[in-house]
FIMAR-615085 format. One line per field, with one value per residue (C-alpha): x, y, z. Coordinates in Angstrom, 3 decimals, decimal comma. Layout:
! residues N
u: [X ...]
v: [Y ...]
w: [Z ...]
END
This chain:
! residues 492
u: [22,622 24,549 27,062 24,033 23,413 26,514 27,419 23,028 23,748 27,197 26,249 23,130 25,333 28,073 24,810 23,506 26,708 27,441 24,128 24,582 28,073 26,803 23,966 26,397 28,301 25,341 22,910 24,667 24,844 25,039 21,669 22,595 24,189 20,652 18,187 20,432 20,373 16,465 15,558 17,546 17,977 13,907 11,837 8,430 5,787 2,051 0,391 0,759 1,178 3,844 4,662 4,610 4,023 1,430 -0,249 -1,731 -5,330 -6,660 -9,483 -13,136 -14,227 -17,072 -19,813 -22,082 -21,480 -22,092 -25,174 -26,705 -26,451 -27,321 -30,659 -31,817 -31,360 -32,994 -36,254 -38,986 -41,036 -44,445 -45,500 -49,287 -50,430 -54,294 -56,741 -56,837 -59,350 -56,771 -57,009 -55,513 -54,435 -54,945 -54,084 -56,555 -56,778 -59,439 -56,644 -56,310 -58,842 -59,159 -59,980 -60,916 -59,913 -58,935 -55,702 -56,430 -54,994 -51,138 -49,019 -45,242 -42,425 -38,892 -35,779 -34,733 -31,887 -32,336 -28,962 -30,168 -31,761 -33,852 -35,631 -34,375 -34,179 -32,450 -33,853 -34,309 -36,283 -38,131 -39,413 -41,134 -42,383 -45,881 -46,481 -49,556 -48,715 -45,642 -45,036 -41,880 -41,235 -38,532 -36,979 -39,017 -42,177 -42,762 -44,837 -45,150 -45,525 -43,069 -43,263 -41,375 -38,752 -37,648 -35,922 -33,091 -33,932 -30,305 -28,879 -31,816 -31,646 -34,665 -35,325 -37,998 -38,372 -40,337 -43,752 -45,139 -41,969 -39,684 -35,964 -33,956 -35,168 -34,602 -31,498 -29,593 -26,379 -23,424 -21,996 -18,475 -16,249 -16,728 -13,594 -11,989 -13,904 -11,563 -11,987 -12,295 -13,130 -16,145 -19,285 -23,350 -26,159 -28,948 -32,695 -36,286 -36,046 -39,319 -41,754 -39,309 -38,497 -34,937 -32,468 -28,571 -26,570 -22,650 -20,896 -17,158 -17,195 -16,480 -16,039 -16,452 -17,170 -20,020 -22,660 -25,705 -27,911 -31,023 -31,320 -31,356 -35,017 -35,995 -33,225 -31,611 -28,712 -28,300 -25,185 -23,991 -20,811 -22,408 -19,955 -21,074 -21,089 -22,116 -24,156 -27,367 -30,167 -33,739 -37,031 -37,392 -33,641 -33,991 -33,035 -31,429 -27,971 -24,442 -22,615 -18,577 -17,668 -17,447 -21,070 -20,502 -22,905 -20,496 -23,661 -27,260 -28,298 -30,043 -30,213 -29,216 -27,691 -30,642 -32,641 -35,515 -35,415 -34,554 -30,870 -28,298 -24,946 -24,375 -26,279 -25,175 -25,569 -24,423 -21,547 -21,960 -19,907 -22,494 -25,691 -24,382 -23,739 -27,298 -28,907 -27,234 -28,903 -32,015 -31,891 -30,609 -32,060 -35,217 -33,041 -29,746 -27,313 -25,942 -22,674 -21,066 -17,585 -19,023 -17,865 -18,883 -16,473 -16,252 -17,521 -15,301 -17,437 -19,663 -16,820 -15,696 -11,932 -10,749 -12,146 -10,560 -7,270 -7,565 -8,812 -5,955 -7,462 -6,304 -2,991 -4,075 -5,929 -8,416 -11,834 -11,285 -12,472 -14,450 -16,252 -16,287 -18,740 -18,988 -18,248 -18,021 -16,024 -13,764 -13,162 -12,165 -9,969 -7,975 -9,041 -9,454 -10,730 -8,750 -7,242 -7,606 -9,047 -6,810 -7,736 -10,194 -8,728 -6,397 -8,920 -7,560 -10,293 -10,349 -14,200 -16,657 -18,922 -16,263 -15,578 -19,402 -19,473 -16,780 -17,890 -21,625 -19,910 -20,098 -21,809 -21,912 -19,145 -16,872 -13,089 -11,496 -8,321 -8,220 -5,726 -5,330 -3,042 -2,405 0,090 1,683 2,141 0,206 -1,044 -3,173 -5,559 -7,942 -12,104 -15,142 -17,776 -21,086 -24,722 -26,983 -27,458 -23,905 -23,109 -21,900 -25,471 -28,381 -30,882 -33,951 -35,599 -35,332 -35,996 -37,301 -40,626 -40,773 -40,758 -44,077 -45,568 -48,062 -48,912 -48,529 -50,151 -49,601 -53,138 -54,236 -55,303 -59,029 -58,722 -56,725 -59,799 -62,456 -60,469 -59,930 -56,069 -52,635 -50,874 -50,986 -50,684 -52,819 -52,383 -52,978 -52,798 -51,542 -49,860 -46,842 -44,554 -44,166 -47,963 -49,279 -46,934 -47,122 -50,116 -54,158 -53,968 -56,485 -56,376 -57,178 -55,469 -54,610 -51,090 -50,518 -47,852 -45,114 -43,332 -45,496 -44,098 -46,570 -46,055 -47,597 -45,914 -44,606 -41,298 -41,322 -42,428 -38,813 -36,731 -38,001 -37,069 -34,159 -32,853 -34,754 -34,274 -36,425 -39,389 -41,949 -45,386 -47,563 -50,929 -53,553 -57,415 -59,803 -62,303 -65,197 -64,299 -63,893 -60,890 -56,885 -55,672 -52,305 -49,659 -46,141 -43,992 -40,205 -38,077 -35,411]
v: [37,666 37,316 35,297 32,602 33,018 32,978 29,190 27,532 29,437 27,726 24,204 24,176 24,884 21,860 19,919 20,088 19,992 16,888 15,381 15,906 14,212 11,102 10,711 10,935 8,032 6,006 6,592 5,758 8,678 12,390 13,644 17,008 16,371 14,160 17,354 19,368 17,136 16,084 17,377 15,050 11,977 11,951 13,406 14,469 14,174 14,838 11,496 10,705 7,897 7,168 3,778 2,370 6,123 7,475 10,368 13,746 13,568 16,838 18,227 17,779 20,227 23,362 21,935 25,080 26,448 23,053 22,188 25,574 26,021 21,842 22,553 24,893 22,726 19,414 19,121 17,006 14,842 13,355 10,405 9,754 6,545 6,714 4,066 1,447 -1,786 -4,680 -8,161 -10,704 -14,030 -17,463 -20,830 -23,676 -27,427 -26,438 -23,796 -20,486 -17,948 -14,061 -12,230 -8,447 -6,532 -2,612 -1,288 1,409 5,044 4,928 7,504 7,760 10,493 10,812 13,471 15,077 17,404 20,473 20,000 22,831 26,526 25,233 22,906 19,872 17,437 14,015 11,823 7,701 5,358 3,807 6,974 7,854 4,371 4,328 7,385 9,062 12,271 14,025 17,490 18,749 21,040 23,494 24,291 27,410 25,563 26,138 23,472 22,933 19,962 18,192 15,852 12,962 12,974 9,855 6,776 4,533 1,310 0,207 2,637 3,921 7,183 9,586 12,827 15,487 19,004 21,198 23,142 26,470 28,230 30,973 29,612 32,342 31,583 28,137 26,989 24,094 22,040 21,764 18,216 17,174 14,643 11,321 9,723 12,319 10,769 9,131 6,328 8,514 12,274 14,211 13,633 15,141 13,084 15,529 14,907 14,717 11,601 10,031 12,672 15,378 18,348 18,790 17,497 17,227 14,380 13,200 10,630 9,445 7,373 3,755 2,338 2,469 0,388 -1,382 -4,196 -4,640 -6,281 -4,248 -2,450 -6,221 -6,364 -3,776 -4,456 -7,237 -4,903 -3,248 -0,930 -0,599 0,553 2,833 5,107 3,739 6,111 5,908 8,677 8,392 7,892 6,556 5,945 9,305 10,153 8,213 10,591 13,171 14,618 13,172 16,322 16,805 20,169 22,352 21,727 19,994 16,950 13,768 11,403 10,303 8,680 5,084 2,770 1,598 -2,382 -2,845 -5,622 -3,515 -1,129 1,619 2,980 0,960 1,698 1,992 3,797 3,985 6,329 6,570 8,383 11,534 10,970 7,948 10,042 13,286 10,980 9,255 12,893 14,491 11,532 11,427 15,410 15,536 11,613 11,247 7,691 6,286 5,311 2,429 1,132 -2,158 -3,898 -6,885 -9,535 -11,617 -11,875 -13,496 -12,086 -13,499 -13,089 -15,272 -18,401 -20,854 -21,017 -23,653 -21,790 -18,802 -20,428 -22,334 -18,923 -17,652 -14,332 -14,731 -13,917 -11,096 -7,685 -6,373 -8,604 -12,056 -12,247 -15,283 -14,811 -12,526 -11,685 -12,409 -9,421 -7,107 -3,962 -5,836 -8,888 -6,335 -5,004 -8,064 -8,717 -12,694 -15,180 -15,174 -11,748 -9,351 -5,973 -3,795 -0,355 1,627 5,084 5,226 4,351 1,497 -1,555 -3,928 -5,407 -6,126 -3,107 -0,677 -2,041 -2,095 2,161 2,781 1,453 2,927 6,406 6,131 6,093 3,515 5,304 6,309 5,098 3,658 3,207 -0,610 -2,111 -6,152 -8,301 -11,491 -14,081 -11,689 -9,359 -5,649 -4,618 -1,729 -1,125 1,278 -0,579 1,294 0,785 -0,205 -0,462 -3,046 -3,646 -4,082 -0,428 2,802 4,697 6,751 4,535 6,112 3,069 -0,319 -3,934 -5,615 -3,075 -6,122 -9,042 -7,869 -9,620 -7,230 -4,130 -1,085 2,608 5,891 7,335 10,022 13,400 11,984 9,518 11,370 13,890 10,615 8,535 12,041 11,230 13,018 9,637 6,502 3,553 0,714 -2,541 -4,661 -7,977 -10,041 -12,736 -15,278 -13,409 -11,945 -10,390 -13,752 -16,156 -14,087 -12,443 -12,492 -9,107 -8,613 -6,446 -3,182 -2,203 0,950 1,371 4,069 3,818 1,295 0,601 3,709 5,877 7,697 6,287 8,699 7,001 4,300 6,361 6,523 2,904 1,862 4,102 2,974 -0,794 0,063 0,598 -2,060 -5,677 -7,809 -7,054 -4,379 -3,836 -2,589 -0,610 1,064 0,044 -0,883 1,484 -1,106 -1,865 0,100 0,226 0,022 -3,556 -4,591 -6,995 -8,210 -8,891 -10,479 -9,476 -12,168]
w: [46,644 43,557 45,518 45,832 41,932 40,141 41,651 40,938 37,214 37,069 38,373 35,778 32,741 33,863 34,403 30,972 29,667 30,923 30,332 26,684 26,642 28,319 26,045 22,948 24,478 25,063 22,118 18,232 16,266 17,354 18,313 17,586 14,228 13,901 14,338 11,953 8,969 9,847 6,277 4,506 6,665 7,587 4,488 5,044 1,740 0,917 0,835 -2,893 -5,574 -8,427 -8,794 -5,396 -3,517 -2,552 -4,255 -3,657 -4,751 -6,042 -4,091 -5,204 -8,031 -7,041 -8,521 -8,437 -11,757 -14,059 -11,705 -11,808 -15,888 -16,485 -14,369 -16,892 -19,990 -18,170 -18,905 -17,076 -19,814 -19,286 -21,436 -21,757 -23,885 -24,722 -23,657 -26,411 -27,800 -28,327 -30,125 -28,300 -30,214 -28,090 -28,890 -27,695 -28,253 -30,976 -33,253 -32,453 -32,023 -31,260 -28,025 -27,402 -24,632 -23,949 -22,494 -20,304 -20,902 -19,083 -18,152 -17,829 -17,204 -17,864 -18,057 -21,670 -22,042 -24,384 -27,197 -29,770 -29,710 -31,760 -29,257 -30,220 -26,715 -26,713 -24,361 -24,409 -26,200 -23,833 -21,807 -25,310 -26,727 -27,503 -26,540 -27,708 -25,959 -25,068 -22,843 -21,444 -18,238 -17,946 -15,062 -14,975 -15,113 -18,696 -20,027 -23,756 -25,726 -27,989 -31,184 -31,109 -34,570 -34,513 -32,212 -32,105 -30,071 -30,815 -28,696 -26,404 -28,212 -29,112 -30,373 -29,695 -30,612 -28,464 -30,023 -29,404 -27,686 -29,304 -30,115 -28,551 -25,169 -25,402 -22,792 -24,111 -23,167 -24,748 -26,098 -24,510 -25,578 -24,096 -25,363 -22,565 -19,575 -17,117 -13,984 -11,148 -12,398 -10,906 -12,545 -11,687 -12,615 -13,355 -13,954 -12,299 -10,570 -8,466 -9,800 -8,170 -9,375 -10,977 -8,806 -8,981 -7,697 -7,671 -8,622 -9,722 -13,188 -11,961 -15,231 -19,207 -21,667 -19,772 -21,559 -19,349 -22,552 -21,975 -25,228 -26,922 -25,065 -27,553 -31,006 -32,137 -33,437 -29,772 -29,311 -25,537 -24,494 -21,312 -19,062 -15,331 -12,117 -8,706 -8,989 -7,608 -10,830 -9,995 -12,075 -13,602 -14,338 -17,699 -20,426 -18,375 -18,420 -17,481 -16,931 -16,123 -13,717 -17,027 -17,173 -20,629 -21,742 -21,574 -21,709 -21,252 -18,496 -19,127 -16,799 -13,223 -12,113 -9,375 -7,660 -6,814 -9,297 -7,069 -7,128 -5,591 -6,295 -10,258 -13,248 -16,648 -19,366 -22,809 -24,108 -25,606 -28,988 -30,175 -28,989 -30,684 -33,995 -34,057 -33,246 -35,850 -38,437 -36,998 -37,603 -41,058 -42,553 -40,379 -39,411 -38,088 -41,155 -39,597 -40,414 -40,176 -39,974 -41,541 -38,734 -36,039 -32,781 -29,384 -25,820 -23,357 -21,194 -22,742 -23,042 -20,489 -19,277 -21,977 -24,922 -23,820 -23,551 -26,806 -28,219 -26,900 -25,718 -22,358 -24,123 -26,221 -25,681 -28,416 -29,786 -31,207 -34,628 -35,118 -38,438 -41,324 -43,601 -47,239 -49,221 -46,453 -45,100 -43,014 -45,903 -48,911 -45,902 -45,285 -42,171 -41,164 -38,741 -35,978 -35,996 -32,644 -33,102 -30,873 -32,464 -34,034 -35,437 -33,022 -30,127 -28,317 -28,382 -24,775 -25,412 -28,153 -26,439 -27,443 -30,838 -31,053 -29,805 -32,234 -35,431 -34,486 -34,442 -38,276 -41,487 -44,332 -46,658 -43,602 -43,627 -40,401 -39,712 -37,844 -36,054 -35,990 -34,615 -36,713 -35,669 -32,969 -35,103 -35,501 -38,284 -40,060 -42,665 -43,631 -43,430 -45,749 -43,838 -45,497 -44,398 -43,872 -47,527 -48,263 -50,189 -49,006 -50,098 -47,253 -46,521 -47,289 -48,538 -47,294 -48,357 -45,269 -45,684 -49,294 -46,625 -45,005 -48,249 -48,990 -51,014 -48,739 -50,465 -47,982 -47,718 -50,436 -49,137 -49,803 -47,829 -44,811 -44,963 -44,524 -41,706 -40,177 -39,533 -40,286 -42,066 -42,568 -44,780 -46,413 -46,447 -49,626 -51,359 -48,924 -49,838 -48,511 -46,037 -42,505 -42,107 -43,627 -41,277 -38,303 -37,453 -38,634 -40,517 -43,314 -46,041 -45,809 -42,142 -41,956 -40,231 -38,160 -35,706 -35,578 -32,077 -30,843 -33,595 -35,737 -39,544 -41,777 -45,247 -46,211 -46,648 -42,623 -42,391 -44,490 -42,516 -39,508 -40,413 -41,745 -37,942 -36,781 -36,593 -34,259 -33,324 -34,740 -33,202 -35,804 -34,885 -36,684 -37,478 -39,730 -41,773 -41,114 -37,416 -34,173 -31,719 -32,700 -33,024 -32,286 -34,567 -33,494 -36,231 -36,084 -39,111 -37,465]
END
């Protein structure tokens, strides 16, 4: 038997043997030599990116923490505007004349997110305009109701602070820092969307630095730089939070790009570093102290090939500066027509919406450090900002409340106690100005609420146009007549 063995074992091994010879003949290289050097002559790599590789993306983030905590500092807010007795004004062949007619009560709901323990919420403009009535919802169900403190138009911003509910038991969010948000990092979207209850979606941020022009429907002096996302926002998410995996608020969600109003594909919020700075003046002024750079620039977006080229900003990054103001910050600077904004303390600037987000992070009074390119070459100086008045003081008062052309009196306590309301303010001695040119007011309306805001002085009447330019609907009623009549003013 092993006689049969030895010579198959034998004949196998000079098989093999010889196989491999032939093959190194044949083939180029060594195949052997090949397999032992495969490490260095045949690299394997993760799928990832530098320069022109590819590279390893970092798993998605747990998102359980940040949308568990979030949920409890969202709050669901209901809107309810009373029925109302409106005077419409008509034009006809024979000169204009005045029609009655009555609004009938509305309702409306929106998100809020909870940034104090002291109940403050910050929500948006336009859930809260014109409301008569405001309630919130916790998560828990809680229901309580909430006075709105004041608005911003400009940005979208508002501020509430919940009634009736004990501070330490109060969840709120902490503020991130915006200027850290990057293209592609994890992002949850969270609010009551569609009359649901709180809900949590995802989303990557898609972009920065986005203009849709929606706030100018409701200010002429509208700021919008908003952080865009595709996660999924719908009626109902207005107001609520933009949250990052730490569960930190990075922004408030606004609006979505949509042709039938419904979410498809983008929504927009704004960043948390402008809504903490108009919060923290609405909280501590009762109004926004605005400040300004004091120049007019152009949108590229807004200019046709050959005036970009002759502008030459398809040659240079930053905003083109097209005009500056008489006497302002950014004249005393040394700034000129035709410079490029590139910088904003250190904060590089690609588009008028960031310059715009920037310079809104301030107050009249502020110093910025700006960056301009003149002539090729970069340069820097140090802007004080001033308000809309041209000085560095708090607006408490304002002059555009002077181009009403009237007399305007706050109510005495007698005469709170006999129209049976908490404020308002008379109007007198009307004479040549906005009131007279623009609408049929008479003396003695009683104003009450201006864009849906409760004015209970005229103190609150000048603060309020102080942050607005544009258009101001005016409300309140006569002593002699029933129902609330309406007037539409344009301090443009």
């Amino acid at each position: 038997m092993k006689n049969r063995i030895i010579p198959v074992i034998l004949t196998a091994a000079a098989t093999s043997l010889l196989t491999f010879f032939i093959v190194g003949k044949v083939l180029p290289g060594n195949i052997l030599s090949s397999a032992k050097n495969s490490e260095t002559e045949l690299p394997v790599n993760y799928a990832r990116y530098t320069g022109n590789n590819v590279i390893a993306s970092t798993p998605p983030a747990d998102f359980q923490p940040a949308a568990e905590s979030s949920v409890q500092a969202v709050v669901h807010i209901k809107t309810k505007m009373n029925g109302k007795e409106v005077v419409f004004k008509r034009q006809s062949f024979w000169g204009d004349f005045y029609e009655r007619g009555f609004m009938p009560p509305q309702m409306g709901a929106g998100s809020g997110v909870v940034i104090s323990p002291k109940g403050y919420i910050v929500t948006n403009n336009h859930v809260v305009a014109n409301a008569d009535e405001v309630t919130v919802t916790f998560n828990d169900r809680f229901t309580t109701d909430a006075k709105v403190i004041a608005t911003d138009p400009s940005t979208d911003i508002a501020v509430l602070k919940v009634l009736n509910m004990e501070e330490e038991h109060i969840p709120y969010m902490e503020f991130g820092n915006s200027d850290d948000v990057r293209l592609g990092q994890w992002v949850l979207a969270v609010g009551y969307p569609l009359t649901l209850d709180a809900t949590v979606t995802a989303g990557i941020v898609s972009a920065k630095g986005r203009s849709l022009g929606i706030n100018r429907t409701q200010s002429a002096t509208a700021v919008e730089s908003f952080i865009q996302t595709d996660a999924a926002v719908n009626p109902g998410n207005s107001g609520g939070a933009l949250v990052n995996t730490k569960g930190q608020l990075i922004g408030i969600n606004s609006a979505i790009a949509s042709p039938t109003g419904s979410y498809a594909g983008y929504s927009y919020a704004i960043p948390s570093n402008l809504v903490k700075k108009v919060v923290d003046d609405i909280i501590e002024f009762g109004t926004v102290q605005r400040a300004f750079l004091g120049i007019g620039y152009k949108d590229a977006k807004m200019l046709s090939v050959d005036e970009i080229r002759e502008l030459g900003i398809d040659k240079q990054d930053g905003v083109y500066v097209s005009k500056v103001m008489e006497d302002g910050a950014a004249q005393k600077a040394g700034i000129k027509e035709g410079d490029f904004i590139t910088a904003v303390n250190g904060m590089q600037i690609n588009s008028s919406p960031e310059l715009l987000e920037q310079i809104a992070r301030f107050r009249p009074g502020d110093n910025v450090s700006v960056t301009y390119v003149r002539s090729g070459k970069p340069t820097h100086t140090t802007v004080e900002l001033k308000n809309i008045e041209g000085n560095t003081k708090i607006i408490k008062t304002n002059a555009p409340a002077k181009m009403l052309g009237a007399n305007l009196v706050s109510l005495s306590k007698e005469e709170l106690s006999k129209y049976n309301v908490a404020g308002g303010i008379k109007v007198s001695d009307i004479e040549n100005g906005v009131i007279s040119q623009q609408t049929s007011m008479k003396n003695g309306f009683i104003i009450t609420k201006a864009n849906g805001v409760n004015i209970n002085n005229v103190q609150e009447l000048q603060n309020l146009f102080a942050n607005n330019s544009g258009k101001i609907e005016l409300a309140g009623f006569y002593p002699d007549r029933n129902g609330v009549f309406y007037y539409g003013i344009n301090l443009d």
